[in-house]
C-alpha atoms as an extended CHARMM CRD file, in Angstrom:
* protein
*
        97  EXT
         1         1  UNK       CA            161.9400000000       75.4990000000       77.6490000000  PROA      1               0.0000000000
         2         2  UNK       CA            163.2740000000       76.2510000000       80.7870000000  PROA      2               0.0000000000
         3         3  UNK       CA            167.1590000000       75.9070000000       81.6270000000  PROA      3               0.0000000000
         4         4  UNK       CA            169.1090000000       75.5260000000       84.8690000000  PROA      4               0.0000000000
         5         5  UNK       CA            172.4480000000       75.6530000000       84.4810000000  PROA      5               0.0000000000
         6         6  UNK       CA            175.4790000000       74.4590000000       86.3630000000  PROA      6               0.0000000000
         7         7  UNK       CA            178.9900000000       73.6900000000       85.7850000000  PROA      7               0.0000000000
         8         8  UNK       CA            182.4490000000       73.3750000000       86.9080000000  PROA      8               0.0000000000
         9         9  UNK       CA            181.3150000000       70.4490000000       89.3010000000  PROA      9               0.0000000000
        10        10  UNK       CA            184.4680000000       68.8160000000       90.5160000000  PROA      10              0.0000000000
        11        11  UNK       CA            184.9070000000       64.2260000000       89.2780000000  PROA      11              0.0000000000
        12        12  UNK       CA            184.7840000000       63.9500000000       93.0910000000  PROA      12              0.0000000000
        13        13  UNK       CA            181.1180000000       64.8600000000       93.7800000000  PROA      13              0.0000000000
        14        14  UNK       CA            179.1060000000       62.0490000000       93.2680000000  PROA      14              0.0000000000
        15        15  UNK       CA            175.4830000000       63.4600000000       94.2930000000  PROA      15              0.0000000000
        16        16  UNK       CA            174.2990000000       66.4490000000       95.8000000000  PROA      16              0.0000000000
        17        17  UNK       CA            172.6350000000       66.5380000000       99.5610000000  PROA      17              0.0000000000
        18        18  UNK       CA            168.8850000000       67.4670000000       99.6130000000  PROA      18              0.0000000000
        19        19  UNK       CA            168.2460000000       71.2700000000       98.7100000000  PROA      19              0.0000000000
        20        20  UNK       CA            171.9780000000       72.1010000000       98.1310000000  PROA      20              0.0000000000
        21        21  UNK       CA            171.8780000000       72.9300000000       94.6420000000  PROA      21              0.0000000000
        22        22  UNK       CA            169.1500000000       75.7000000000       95.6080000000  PROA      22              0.0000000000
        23        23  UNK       CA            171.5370000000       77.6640000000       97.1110000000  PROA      23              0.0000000000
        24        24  UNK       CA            175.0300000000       78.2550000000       96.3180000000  PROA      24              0.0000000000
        25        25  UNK       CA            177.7070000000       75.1960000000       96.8600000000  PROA      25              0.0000000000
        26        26  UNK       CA            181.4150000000       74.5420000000       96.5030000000  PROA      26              0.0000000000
        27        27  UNK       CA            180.4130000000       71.7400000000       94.7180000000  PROA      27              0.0000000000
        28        28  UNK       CA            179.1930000000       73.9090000000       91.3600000000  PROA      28              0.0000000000
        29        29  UNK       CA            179.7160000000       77.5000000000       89.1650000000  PROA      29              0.0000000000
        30        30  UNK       CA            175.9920000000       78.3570000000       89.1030000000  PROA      30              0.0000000000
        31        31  UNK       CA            175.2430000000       80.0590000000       85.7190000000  PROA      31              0.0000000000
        32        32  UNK       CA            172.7450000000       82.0300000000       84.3580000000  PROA      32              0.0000000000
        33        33  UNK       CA            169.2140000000       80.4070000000       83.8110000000  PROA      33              0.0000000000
        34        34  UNK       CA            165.9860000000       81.2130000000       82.0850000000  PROA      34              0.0000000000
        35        35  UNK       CA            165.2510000000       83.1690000000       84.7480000000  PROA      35              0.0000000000
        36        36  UNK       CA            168.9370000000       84.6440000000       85.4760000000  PROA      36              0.0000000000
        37        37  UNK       CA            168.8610000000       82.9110000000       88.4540000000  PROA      37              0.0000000000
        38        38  UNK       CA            172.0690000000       80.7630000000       89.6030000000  PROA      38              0.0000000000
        39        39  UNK       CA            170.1530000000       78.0390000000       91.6050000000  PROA      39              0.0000000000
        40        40  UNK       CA            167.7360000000       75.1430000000       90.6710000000  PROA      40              0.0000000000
        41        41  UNK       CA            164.3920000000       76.3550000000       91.4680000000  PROA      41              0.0000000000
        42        42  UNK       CA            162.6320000000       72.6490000000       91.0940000000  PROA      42              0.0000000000
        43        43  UNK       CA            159.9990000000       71.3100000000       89.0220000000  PROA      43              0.0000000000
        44        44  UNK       CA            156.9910000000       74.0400000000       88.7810000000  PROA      44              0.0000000000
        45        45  UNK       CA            154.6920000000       71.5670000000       86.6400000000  PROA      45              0.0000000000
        46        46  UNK       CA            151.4320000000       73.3240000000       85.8870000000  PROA      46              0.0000000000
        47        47  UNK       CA            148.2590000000       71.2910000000       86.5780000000  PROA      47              0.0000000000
        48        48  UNK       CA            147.3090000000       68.8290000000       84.2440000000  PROA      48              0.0000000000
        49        49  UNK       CA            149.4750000000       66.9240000000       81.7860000000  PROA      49              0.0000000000
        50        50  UNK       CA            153.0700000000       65.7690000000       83.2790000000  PROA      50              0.0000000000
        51        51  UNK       CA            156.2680000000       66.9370000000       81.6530000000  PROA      51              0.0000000000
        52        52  UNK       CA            159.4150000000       65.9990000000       80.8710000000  PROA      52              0.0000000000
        53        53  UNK       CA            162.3500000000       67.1100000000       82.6700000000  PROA      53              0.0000000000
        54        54  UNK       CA            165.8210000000       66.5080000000       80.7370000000  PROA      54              0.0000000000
        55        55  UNK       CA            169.3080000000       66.4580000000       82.7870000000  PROA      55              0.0000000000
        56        56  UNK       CA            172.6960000000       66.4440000000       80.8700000000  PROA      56              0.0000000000
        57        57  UNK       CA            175.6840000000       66.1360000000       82.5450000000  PROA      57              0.0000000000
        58        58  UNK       CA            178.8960000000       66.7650000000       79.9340000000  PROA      58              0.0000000000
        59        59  UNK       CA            182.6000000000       65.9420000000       80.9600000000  PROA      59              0.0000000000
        60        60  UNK       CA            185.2740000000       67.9790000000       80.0930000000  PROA      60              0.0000000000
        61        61  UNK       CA            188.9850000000       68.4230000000       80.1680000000  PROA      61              0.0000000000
        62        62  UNK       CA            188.1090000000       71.2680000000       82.0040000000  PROA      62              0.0000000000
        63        63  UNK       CA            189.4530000000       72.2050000000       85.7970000000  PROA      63              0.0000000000
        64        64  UNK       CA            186.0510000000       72.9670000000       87.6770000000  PROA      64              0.0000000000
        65        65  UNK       CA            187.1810000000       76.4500000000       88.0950000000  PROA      65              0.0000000000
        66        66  UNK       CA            187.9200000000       77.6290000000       84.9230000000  PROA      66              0.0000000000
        67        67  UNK       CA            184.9180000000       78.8740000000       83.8100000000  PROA      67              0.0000000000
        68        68  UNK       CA            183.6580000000       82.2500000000       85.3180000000  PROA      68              0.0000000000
        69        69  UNK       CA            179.9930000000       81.8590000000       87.2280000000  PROA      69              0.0000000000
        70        70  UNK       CA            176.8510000000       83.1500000000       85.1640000000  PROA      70              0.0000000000
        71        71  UNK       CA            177.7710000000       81.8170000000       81.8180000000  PROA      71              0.0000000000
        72        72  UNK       CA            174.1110000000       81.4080000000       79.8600000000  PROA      72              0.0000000000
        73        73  UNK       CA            173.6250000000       77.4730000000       78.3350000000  PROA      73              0.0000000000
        74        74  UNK       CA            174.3340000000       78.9830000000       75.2150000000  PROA      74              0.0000000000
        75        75  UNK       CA            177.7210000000       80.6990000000       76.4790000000  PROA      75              0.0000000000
        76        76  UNK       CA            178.5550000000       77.3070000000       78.0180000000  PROA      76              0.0000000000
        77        77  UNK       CA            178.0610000000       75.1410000000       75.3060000000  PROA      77              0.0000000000
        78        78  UNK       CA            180.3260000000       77.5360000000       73.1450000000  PROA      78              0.0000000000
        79        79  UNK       CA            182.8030000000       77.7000000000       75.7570000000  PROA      79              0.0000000000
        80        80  UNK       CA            182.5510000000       73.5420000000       75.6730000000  PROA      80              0.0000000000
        81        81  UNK       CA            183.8230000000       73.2900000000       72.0160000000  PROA      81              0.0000000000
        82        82  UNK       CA            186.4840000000       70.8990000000       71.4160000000  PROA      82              0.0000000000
        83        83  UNK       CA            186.7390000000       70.1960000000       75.4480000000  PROA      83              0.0000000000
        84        84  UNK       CA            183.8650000000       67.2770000000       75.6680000000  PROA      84              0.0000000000
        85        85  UNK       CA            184.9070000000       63.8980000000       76.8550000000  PROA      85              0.0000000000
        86        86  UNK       CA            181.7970000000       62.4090000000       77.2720000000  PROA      86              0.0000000000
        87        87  UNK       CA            178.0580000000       63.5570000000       77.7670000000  PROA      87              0.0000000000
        88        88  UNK       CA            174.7060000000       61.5170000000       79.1410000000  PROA      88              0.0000000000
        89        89  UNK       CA            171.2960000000       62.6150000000       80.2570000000  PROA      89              0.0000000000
        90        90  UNK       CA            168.4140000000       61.7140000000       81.9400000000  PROA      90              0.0000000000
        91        91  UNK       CA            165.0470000000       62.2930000000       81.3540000000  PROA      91              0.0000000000
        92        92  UNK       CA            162.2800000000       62.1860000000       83.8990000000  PROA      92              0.0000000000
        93        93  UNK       CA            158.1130000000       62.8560000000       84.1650000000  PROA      93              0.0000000000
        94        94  UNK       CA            156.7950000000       65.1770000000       86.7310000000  PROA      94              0.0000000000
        95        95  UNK       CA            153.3640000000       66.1620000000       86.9550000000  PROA      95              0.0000000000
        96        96  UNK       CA            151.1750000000       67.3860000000       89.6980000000  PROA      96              0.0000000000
        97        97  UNK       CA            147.1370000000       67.1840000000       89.8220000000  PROA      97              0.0000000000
């Protein structure tokens, strides 16, 4: 499975513009993904069957900067203990042919 991660975005920011969250933005704390990169690199479906894509987006209690940039999803869940007000997600289907 491959992660993206991102945190630290402020309750103001309602949506991101086109491309911004492949580069870095005030509006996030890029961490460290599968690939130890700090941007969203997009869906790279292989050919053939579609697959899923999940997005969960967790409030906390948290200020947006006061966790340090290139935390790992496991270093950010741990660091999310006990600071959780709420969590949903999204799941979509991508596939190319």
């Amino acid at each position: 499975m491959v992660h993206w991660v991102a945190y630290g975005i402020p309750a103001s920011v309602t949506g991101f513009a086109e491309g911004e969250v492949c580069k870095p933005s005030p509006n996030y704390v890029g961490g460290k993904g599968t690939y130890g990169a700090a941007t969203y690199l997009g869906p790279c479906t292989p050919r053939g069957a579609p697959h899923h894509y999940t997005f969960t987006l967790i409030a906390t209690d948290l200020e947006p900067g006061d966790l340090s940039p290139g935390l790992t999803r496991d270093e950010l869940f741990a660091k999310l203990t006990g600071r959780t007000k709420g969590a949903t997600g999204l799941v979509g289907l991508f596939g190319s042919l």
